[in-house]
KOLFIKE-596416 format. One line per 8 residues: their letters; for each residue x, y, z of C-alpha. Coordinates in nm, 3 decimals. Each point is the difference from the previous one (the first is absolute). Layout:
N
a> X,Y,Z ~ ...
//
This chain:
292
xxxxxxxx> -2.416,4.128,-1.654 ~ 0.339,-0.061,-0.145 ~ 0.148,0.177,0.346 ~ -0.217,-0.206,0.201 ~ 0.149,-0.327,-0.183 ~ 0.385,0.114,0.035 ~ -0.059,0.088,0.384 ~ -0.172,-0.326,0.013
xxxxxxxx> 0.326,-0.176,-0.134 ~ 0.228,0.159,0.186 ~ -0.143,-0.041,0.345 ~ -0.029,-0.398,-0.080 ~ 0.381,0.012,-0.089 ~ 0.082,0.182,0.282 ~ -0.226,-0.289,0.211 ~ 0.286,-0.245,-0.207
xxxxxxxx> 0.293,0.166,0.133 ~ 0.007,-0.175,0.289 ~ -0.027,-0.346,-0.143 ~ 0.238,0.108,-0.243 ~ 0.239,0.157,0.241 ~ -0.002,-0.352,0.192 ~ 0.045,-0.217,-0.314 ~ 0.305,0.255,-0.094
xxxxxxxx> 0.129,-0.119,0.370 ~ -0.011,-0.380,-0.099 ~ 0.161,0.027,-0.337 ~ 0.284,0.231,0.054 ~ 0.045,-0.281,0.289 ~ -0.010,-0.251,-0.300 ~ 0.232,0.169,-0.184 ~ 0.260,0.050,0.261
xxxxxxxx> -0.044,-0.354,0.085 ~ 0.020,-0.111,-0.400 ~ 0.344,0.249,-0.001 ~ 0.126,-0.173,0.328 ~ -0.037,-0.381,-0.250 ~ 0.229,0.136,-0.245 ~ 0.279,0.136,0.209 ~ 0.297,-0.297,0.034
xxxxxxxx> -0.051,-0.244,0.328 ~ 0.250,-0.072,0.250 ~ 0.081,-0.321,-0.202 ~ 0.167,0.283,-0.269 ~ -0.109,0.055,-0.347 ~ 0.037,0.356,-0.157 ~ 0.207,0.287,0.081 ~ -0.145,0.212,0.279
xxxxxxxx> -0.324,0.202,-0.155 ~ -0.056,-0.185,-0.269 ~ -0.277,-0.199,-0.087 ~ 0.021,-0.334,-0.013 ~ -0.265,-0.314,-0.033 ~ 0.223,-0.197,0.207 ~ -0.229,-0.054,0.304 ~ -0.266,-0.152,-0.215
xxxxxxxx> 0.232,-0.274,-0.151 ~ 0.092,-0.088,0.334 ~ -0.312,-0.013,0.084 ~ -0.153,-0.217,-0.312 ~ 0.367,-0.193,0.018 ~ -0.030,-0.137,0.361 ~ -0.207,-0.269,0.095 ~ -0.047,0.100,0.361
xxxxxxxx> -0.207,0.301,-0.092 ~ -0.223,-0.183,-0.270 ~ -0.080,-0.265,0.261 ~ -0.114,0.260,0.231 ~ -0.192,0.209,-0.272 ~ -0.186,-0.343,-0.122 ~ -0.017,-0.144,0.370 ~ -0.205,0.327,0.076
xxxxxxxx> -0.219,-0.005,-0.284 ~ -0.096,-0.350,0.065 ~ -0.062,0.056,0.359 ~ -0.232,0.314,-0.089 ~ -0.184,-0.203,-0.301 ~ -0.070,-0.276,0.311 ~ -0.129,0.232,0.231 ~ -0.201,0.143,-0.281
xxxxxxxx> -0.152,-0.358,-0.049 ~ -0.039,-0.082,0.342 ~ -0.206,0.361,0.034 ~ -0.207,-0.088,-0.261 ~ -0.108,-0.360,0.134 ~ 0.003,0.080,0.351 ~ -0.105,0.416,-0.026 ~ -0.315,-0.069,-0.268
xxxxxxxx> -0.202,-0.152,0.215 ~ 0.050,0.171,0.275 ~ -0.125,0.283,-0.141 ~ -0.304,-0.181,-0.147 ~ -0.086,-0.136,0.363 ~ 0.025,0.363,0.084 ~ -0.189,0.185,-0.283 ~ -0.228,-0.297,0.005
xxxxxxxx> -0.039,-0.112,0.279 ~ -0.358,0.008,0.208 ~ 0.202,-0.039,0.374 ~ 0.016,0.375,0.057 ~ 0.250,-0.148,0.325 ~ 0.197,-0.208,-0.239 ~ 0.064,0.259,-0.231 ~ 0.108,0.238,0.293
xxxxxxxx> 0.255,-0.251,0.116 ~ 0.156,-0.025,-0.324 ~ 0.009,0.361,-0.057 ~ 0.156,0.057,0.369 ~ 0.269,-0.218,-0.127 ~ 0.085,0.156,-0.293 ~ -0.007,0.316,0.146 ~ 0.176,-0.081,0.373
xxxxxxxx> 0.358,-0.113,-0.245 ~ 0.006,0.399,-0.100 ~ 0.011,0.115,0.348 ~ 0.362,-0.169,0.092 ~ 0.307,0.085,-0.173 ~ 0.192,-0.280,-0.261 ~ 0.272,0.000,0.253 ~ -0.275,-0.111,0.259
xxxxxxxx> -0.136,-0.255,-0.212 ~ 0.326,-0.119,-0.128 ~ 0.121,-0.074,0.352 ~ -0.317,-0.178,0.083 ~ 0.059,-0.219,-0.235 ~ 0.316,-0.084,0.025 ~ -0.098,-0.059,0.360 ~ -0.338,-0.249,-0.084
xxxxxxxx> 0.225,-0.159,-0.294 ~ 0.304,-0.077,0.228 ~ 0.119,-0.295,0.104 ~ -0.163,0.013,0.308 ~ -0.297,0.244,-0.105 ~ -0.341,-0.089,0.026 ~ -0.050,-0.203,-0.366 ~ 0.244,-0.209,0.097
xxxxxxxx> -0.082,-0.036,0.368 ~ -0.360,-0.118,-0.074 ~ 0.118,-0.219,-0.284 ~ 0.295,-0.148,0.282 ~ -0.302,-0.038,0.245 ~ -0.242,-0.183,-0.223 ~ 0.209,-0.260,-0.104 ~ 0.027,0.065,-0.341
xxxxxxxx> 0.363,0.086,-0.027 ~ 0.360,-0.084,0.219 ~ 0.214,0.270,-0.074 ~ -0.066,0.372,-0.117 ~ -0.106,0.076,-0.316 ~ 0.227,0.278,-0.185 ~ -0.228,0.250,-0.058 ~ 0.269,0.298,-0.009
xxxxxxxx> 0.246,0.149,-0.147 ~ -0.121,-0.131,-0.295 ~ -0.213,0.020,-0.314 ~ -0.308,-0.161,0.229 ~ 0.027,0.272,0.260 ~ 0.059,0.285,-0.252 ~ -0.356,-0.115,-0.200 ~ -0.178,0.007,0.342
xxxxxxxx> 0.065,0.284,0.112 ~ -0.016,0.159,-0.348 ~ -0.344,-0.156,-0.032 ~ -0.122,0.146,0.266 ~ 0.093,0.342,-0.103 ~ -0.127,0.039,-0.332 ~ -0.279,-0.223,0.066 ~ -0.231,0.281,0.091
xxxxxxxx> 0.129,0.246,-0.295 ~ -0.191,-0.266,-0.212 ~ -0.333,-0.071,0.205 ~ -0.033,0.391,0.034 ~ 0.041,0.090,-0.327 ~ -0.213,-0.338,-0.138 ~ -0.280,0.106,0.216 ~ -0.097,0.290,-0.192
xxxxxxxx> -0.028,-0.194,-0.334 ~ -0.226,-0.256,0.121 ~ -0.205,0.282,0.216 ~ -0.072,0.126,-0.408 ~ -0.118,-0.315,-0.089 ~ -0.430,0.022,-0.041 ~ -0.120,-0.266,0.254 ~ -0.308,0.004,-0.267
xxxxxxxx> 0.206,-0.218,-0.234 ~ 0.083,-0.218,0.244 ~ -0.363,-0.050,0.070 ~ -0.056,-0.013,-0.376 ~ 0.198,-0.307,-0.052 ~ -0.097,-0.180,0.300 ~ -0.392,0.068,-0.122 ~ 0.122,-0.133,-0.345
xxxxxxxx> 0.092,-0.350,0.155 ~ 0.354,0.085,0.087 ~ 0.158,-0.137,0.348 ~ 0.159,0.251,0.194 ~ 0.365,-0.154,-0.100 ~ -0.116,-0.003,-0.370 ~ -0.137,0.349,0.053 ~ 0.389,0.096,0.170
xxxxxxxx> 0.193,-0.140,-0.284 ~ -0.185,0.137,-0.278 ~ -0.155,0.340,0.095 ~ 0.165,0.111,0.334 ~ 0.396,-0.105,-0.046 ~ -0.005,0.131,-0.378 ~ -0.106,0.331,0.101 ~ 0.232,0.047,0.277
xxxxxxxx> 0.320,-0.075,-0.221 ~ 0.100,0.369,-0.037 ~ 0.008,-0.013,0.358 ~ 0.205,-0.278,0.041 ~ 0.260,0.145,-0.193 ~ -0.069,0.326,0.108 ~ 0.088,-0.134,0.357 ~ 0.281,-0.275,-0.114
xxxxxxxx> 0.152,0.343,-0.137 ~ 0.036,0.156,0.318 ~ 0.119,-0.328,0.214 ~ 0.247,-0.061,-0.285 ~ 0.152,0.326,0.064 ~ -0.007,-0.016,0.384 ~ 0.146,-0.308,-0.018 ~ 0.261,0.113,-0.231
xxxxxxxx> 0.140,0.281,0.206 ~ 0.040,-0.205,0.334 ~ 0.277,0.057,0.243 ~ -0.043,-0.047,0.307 ~ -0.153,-0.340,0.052 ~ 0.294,-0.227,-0.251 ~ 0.228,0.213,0.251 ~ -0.145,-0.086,0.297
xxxxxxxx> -0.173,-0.321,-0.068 ~ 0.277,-0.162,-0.272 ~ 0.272,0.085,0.260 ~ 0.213,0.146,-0.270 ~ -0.078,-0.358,-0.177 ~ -0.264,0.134,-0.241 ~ 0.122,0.288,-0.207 ~ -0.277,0.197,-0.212
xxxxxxxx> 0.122,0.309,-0.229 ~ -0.067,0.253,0.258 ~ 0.227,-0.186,0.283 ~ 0.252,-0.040,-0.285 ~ -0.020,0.380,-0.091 ~ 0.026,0.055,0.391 ~ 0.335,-0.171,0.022 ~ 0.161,0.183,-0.304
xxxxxxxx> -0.018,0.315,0.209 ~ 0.009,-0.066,0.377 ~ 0.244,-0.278,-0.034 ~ 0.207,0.015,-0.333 ~ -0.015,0.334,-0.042 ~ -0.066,0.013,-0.387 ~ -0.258,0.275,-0.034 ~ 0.005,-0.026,-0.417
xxxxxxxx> -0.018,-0.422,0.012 ~ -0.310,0.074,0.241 ~ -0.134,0.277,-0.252 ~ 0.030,-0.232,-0.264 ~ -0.150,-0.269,0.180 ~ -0.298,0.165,0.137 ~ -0.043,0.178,-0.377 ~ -0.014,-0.326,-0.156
xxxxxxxx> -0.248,-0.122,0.263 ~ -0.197,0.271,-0.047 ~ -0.065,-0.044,-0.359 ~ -0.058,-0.353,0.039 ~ -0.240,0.109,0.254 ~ -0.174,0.245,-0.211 ~ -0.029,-0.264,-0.305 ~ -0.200,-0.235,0.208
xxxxxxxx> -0.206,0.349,0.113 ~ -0.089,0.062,-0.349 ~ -0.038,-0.389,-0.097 ~ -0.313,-0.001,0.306 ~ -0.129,0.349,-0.114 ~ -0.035,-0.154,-0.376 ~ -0.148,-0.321,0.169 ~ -0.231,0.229,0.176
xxxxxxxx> -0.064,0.171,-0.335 ~ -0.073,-0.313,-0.202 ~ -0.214,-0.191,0.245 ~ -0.249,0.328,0.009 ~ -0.092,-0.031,-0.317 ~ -0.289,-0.204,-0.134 ~ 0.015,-0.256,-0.255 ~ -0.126,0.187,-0.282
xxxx> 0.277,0.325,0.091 ~ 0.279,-0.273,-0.034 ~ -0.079,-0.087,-0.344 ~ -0.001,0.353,-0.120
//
């Protein structure tokens, strides 16, 4: 029995090895990059191999890069907003929804955005955001305005195009909470006298809070990350930490000011990671567990 047990252990760390083998990959990368942050930038600092902390004062001392560091995490903190309003109900018309054609069409266009790339969809709308693209063509046509509206190549463009990326990260992942949602209480507190927006507010939206932080969690971080669309659509206008990171390499050259850089974005990045996974935690619990 005993040999039966140890045989059993070892073949299920043996199944690990592969996941461990991969996460060994990602933080000897971590390392390496950590190592690259202390070495002196091309700005100076300390002797050649030494370690020095000198990339993160410049960082912390220069108010360039904590513009761009707060600039991005307001822009992702938006777009996590604007998901919520605009991405909730969408997938309540789709999970609730009795149109079986209506919820088709909104699930085609969720899904059609996945099958171009971000460079195709960037392009596209820098095209229908131009100055002669088609929002400001039909706007020009109908009278309502005289001259073009500046829609890139700056922060309006960026949160457009950004909006429609993460967008359906939030209504897919939403869906499934609201899917787990009994219909029978619904009916309950409609039978009780409840109207169907008294019945939303107080039995269905309650319930699907995990979810809404479950999903605001993965926009957050989407949003967070994004590179291509503040290059492309903010014209080189809108900076966000990983266009900022991108320049400290390809155009200054400063491999341990970008290490730094992306290391101190990347805690930052894992704070707010663990501040929605507590949120997450907190809002599961009942009443009753958060007195204990």
């Amino acid at each position: 029995m005993q040999g039966s047990d140890a045989i059993r252990r070892r073949n299920a760390w043996w199944g690990l090895a592969p996941a461990f083998a991969v996460l060994a990959m990602f933080f000897s990368a971590y390392a390496i990059f950590l190592h690259t942050s202390l070495q002196p930038g091309t700005s100076g600092g300390a002797a050649a191999g030494g370690w020095t902390l000198d990339n993160y004062a410049r960082y912390f001392a220069s108010a360039n890069e904590r513009s761009v560091l707060w600039r991005t995490m307001r822009i992702s903190a938006e777009l996590t907003l604007a998901s919520v309003l605009i991405g909730y109900p969408m997938a309540y018309v789709i999970v609730r929804c009795a149109s079986s054609g209506l919820r088709k069409f909104l699930m085609i266009s969720l899904v059609v955005t996945f099958l171009s790339g971000t460079v195709t969809r960037a392009y596209a709308w820098l095209i229908i955001l131009g100055n002669s693209g088609l929002v400001n063509t039909v706007l020009r046509k109908s009278g309502l305005i005289d001259a073009p509206l500046r829609l890139v190549y700056n922060e309006i463009g960026v949160f457009i195009a950004l909006l429609h990326f993460v967008l359906p990260f939030f209504v897919l992942t939403m869906m499934a909470p609201l899917k787990n949602i009994p219909r029978a209480l619904e009916d309950v507190a409609v039978n009780l006298g409840a109207s169907r927006w008294r019945t939303f507010f107080l039995v269905t939206l309650p319930l699907s809070v995990p979810g809404i932080v479950a999903a605001s969690s993965l926009t957050f971080a989407v949003a967070l990350s994004s590179f291509l669309f503040p290059m492309v659509l903010g014209g080189g206008r809108v900076r966000m930490a990983a266009n900022a990171i991108y320049e400290h390499i390809f155009q200054a050259f400063d491999l341990p000011f970008a290490a730094a850089s992306a290391t101190v974005f990347l805690v930052i990045a894992l704070f707010f990671v663990w501040v929605f996974g507590m949120l997450q935690h907190v809002v599961r619990l009942g009443p009753s567990d958060r007195l204990r």
